[in-house]
C-alpha positions as CSV (number, residue, x, y, z in Angstrom):
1,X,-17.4,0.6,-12.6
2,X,-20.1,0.8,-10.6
3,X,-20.0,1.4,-6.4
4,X,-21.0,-2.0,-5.7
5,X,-19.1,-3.7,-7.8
6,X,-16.1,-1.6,-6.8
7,X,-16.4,-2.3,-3.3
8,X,-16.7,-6.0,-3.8
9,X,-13.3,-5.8,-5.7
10,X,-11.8,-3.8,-2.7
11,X,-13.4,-6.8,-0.5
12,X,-12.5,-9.4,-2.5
13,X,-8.8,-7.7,-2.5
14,X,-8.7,-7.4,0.7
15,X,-9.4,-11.0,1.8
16,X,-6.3,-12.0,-0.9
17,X,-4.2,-9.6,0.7
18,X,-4.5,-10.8,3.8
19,X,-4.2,-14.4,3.5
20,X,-0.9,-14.0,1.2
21,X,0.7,-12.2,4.0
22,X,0.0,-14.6,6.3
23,X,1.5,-17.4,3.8
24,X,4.2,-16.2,2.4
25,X,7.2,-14.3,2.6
26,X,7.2,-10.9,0.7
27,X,10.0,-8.2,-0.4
28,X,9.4,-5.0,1.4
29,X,7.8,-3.3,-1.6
30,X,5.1,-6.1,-2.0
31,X,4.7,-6.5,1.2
32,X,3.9,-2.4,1.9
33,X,1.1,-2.7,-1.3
34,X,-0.3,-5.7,0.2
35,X,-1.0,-4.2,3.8
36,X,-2.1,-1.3,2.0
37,X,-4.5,-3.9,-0.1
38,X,-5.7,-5.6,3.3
39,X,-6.6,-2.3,5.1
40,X,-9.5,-2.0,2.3
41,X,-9.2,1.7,2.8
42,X,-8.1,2.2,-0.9
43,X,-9.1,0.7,-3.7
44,X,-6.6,-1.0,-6.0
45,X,-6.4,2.4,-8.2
46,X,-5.8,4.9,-5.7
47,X,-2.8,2.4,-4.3
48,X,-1.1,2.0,-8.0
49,X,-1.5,6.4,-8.4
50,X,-0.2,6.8,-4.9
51,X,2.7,9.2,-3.9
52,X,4.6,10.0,-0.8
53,X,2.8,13.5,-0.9
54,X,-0.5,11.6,0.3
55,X,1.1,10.1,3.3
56,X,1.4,12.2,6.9
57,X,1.8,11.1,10.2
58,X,-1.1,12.3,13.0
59,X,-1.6,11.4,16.7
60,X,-3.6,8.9,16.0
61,X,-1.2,7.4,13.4
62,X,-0.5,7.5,9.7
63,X,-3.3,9.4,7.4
64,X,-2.8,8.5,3.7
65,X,-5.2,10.4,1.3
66,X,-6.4,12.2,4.1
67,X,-8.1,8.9,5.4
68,X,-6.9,7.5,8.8
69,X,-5.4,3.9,7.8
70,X,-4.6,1.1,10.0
71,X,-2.2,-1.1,8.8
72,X,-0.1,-4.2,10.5
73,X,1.7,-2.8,13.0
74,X,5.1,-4.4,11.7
75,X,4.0,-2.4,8.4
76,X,2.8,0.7,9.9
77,X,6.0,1.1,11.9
78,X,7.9,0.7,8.5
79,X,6.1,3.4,6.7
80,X,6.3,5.7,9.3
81,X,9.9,5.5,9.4
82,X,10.0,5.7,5.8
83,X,8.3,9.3,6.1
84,X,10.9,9.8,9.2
85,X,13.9,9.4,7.2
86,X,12.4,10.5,4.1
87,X,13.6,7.3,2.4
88,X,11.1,5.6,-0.1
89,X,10.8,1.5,-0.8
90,X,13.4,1.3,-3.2
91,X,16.5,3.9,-1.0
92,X,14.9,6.4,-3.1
93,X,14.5,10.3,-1.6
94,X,11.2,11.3,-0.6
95,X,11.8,15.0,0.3
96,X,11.5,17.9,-1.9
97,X,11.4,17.3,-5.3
98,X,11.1,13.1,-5.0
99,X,8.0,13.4,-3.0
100,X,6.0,13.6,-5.9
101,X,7.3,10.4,-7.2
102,X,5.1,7.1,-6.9
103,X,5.5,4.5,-4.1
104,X,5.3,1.9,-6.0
105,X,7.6,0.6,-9.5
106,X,5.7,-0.1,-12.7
107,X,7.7,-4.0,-11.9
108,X,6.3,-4.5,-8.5
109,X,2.9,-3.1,-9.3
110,X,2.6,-5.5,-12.4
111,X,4.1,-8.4,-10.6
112,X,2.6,-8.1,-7.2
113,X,-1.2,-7.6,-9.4
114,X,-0.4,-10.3,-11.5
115,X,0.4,-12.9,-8.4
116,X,-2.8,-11.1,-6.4
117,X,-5.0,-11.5,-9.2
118,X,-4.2,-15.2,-9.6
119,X,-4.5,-16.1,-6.0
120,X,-6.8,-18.4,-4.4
121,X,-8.3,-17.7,-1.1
């Protein structure tokens, strides 16, 4: 896929993200990959491949991919808990070993893509 037409994916993402949040309610997991999705930092990819091991918390806030994200602060304040605790989405561990696990289930990426995909903004 070509730059462009990658970035008016992430764009076009982005904009869905965002008003679905605003309309509906959302379980925690969904709700953490559509604030990633609205940020428009990451593409839709590098959210589905990402690990806990690509999150860390700076000064300035959380860094995921080495890229410093801004996310709803509700959202924000979740994650960085999350990495606090070292408890992932679903109660899983995210220390040691689990830290190499995925944030995201194959179930919520398929249905959270599947609803994001058919949305109209």
């Amino acid at each position: 896929m070509s730059k462009r037409s990658e970035r008016l994916r992430v764009e076009k993402y982005k904009s869905r993200a965002a008003a679905m949040l605003d309309t509906f309610h959302w379980q925690p997991e969904e709700y953490c990959f559509l604030g990633l999705t609205e940020s428009g930092i990451l593409d839709i990819n590098e959210i589905r491949d990402l690990t806990w091991s690509r999150f860390r918390i700076s000064y300035d806030g959380l860094v995921i991919m080495d890229r410093p994200i801004t996310l709803r602060e509700d959202l924000q304040k979740q994650i960085m808990e999350m990495l606090q605790s070292e408890t992932g989405l679903y109660g899983e561990s995210i220390s040691g070993k689990g830290i190499i696990n995925k944030v995201f289930s194959k179930d919520t990426l398929k249905n959270i893509t599947r609803e994001i995909d058919q949305f109209k903004d």
